[in-house]
N, C-alpha and C positions, 0 to 999 in steps of 0.2 A: 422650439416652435419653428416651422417650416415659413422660411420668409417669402414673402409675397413677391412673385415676378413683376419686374413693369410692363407695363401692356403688351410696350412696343416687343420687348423679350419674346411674350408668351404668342406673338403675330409669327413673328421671324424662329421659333421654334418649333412650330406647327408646320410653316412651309414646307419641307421633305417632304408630309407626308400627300399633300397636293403635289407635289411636282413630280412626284411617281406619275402621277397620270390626271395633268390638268384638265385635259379635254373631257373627261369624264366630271368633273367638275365645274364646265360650264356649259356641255350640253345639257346636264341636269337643271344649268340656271334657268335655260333659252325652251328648256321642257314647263319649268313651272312659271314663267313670268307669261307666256305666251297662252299658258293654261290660264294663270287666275287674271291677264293684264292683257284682253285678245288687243285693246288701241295699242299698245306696242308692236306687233307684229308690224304696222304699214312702216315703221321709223327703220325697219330692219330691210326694207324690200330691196336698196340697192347694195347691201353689204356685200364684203366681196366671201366666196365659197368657203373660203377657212375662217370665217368670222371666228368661228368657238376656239378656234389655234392661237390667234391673235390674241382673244383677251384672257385667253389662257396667259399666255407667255405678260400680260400687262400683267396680269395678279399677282403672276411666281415673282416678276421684275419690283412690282411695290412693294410686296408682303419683305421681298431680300434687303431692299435700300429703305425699308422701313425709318432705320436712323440716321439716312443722310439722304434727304427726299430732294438735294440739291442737283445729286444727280441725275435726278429725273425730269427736269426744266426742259428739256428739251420736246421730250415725252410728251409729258401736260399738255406743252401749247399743242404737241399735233393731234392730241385729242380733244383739244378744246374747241380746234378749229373745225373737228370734222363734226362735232355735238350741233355745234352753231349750222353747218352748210344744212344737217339733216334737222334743225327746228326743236333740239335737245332742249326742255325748258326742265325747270325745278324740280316740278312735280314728277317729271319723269325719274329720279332720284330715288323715289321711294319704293316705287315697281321694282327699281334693278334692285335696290340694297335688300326688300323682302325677297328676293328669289336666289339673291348671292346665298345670303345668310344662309337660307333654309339647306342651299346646296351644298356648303359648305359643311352644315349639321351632317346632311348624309353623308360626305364625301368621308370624313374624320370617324365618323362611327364613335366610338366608345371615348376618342379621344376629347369627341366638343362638349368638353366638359362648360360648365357652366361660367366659368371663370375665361377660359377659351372663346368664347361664343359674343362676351362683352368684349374682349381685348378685340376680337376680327370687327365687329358692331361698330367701335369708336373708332379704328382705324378707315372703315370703309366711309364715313360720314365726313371722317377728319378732311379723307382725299376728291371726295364729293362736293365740299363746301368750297374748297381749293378750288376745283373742277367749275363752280359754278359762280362763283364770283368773275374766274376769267372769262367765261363765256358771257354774263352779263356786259362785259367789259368789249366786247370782242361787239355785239349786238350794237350798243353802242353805238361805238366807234365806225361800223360798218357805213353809217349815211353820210359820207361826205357831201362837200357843197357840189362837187360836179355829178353826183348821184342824186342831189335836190335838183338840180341843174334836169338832168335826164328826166326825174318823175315829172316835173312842171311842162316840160317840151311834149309828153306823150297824154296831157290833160286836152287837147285839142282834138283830138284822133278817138280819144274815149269817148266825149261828149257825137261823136259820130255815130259809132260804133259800139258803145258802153254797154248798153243795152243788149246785142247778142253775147257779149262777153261773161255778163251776168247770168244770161240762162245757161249758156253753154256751161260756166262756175257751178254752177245747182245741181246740174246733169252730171257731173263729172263727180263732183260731191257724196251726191245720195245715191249713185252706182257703186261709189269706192266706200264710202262709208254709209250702211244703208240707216244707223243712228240718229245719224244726223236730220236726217226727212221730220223725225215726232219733235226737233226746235223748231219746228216751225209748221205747226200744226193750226196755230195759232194767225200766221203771216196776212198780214193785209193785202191783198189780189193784184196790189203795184209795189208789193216789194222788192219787182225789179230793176222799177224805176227811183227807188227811194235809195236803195246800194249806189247802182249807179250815180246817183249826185252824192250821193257821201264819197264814194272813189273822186269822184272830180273835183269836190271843195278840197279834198285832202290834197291833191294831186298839185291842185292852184294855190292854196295856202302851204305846202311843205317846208317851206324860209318864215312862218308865221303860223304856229300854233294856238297863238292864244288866240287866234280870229277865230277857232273852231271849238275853245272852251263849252261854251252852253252845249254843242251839239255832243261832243264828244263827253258830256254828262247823260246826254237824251239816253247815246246808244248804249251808255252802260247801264242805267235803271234797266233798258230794256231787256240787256242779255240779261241782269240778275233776273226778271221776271220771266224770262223765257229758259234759264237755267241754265244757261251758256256758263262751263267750266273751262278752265286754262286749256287740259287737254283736248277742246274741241280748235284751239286758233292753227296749229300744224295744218290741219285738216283743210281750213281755210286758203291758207296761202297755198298751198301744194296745187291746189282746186282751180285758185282764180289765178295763178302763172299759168297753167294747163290749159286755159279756156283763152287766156291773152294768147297766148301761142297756135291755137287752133284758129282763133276770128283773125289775130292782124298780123298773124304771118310772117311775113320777112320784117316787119317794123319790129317785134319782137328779137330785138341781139343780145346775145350773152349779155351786155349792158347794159340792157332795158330790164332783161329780166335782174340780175344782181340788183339794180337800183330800185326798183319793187320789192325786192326779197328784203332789203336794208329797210325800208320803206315802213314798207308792213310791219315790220317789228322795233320797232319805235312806236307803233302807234298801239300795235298790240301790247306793248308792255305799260302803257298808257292806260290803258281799259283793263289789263288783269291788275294793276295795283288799285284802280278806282273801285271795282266789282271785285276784291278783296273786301276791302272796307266797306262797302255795301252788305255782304251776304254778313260779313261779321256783326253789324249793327242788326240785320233782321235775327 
């Protein structure tokens, strides 16, 4: 009887035949994820011109040290770090790992045999869940207190100005993503005033979240009724930094924005685990 490879084996035995010609193996990825997954396209927009070279050479690099992923530490964190700068959440996981896979099926031909196809399947999850805990980690970590510090300092300046900040957010929104316009079909006539103090309660409560409990219940009932998915919060922050940057100008530094970008995503990961649990109960 022909004894069964271990996974890791049948990953690291396959490689050769990718690393004849990786780029052909990930422009097939960046053809089908792009085809069936058009919200990934924006997550791609400032990658640099050899993207498909790069994660070519990442795959050949994991599929080789498959058995000793220790030397790849170094690696990890610097993709982990750049998942986080470009707003890489979980969901996005599934996008790449259906497009890997499928590309992969094509790249191998006759070879991705079935047995093949689970060994790359567990491996690509394995490195995924690795990938995604760090960046959960990384998210985190990202709010320091002199980054609470900063958001509290620029809650004075909103409450001025909030309000253009907000529409100019919407404009920039539903031009870049025209989707997003039918959540809010529904939107009450001063839901630019109702943003706007929710940015400012957050802004003033940032060292004290339970003072925003009930509210931060309101908006999540609300996105589950208005159908707000994970993959729409990227969309959000890209939007409302865009719009901070265009209304308050020079008050906007590298460290106002950072501290917003840390900001939002604490409060976003707040609201996608409460509107998990939500949509799962309905």
């Amino acid at each position: 009887m022909e004894q069964i490879k271990p996974k890791k084996l049948i990953v690291k035995s396959t490689t050769p035949l990718i690393k004849a010609d990786p780029e052909k193996l990930t422009s097939r990825m960046y053809e089908l994820m792009f085809g069936n997954y058009p919200y990934a396209k924006p997550l791609f927009k400032n990658a640099p011109k050899n993207q498909p070279q790069v994660l070519a050479r990442s795959i050949v690099g994991y599929a080789e040290k498959i058995d000793n992923l220790s030397a790849l530490e170094a690696v990890l964190d610097k993709i982990a770090a750049k998942h986080v700068k470009t707003s890489i959440l979980p969901d996005h996981y599934s996008w790449v790992g259906d497009s890997l896979l499928r590309a992969i099926k094509d790249t191998l031909g006759d070879a991705a045999t079935e047995e093949v196809m689970v060994a790359w399947e567990e491996a690509y999850w394995f490195l995924a869940n690795v990938l995604i805990e760090r960046e959960r980690k990384l998210y985190q970590a990202a709010l320091t207190d002199e980054r609470k510090k900063i958001v509290k300092d620029t809650a004075p300046l909103l409450k001025e100005k909030g309000e253009a900040v907000t529409t100019r957010m919407y404009e920039i929104m539903f031009s870049n993503y025209p989707d997003a316009k039918a959540l809010f079909t529904n939107a009450s006539n001063n839901q630019n005033q109702i943003l706007v103090s929710s940015i400012i309660a957050y802004a003033e409560n940032i060292d004290n979240l339970d003072a925003l409990e009930q509210a931060i219940e309101k908006i999540a009932k609300h996105h589950v009724d208005t159908d707000i998915k994970t993959i729409h919060y990227p969309w959000v922050i890209e939007s409302l930094l865009q719009a901070m940057k265009d209304v308050l100008a020079d008050a906007v530094t590298d460290a106002v924005a950072d501290a917003w970008f840390a900001a939002y995503w604490i409060l976003a990961d707040i609201l996608m685990k409460r509107e998990k649990e939500l949509y799962a109960a309905a």
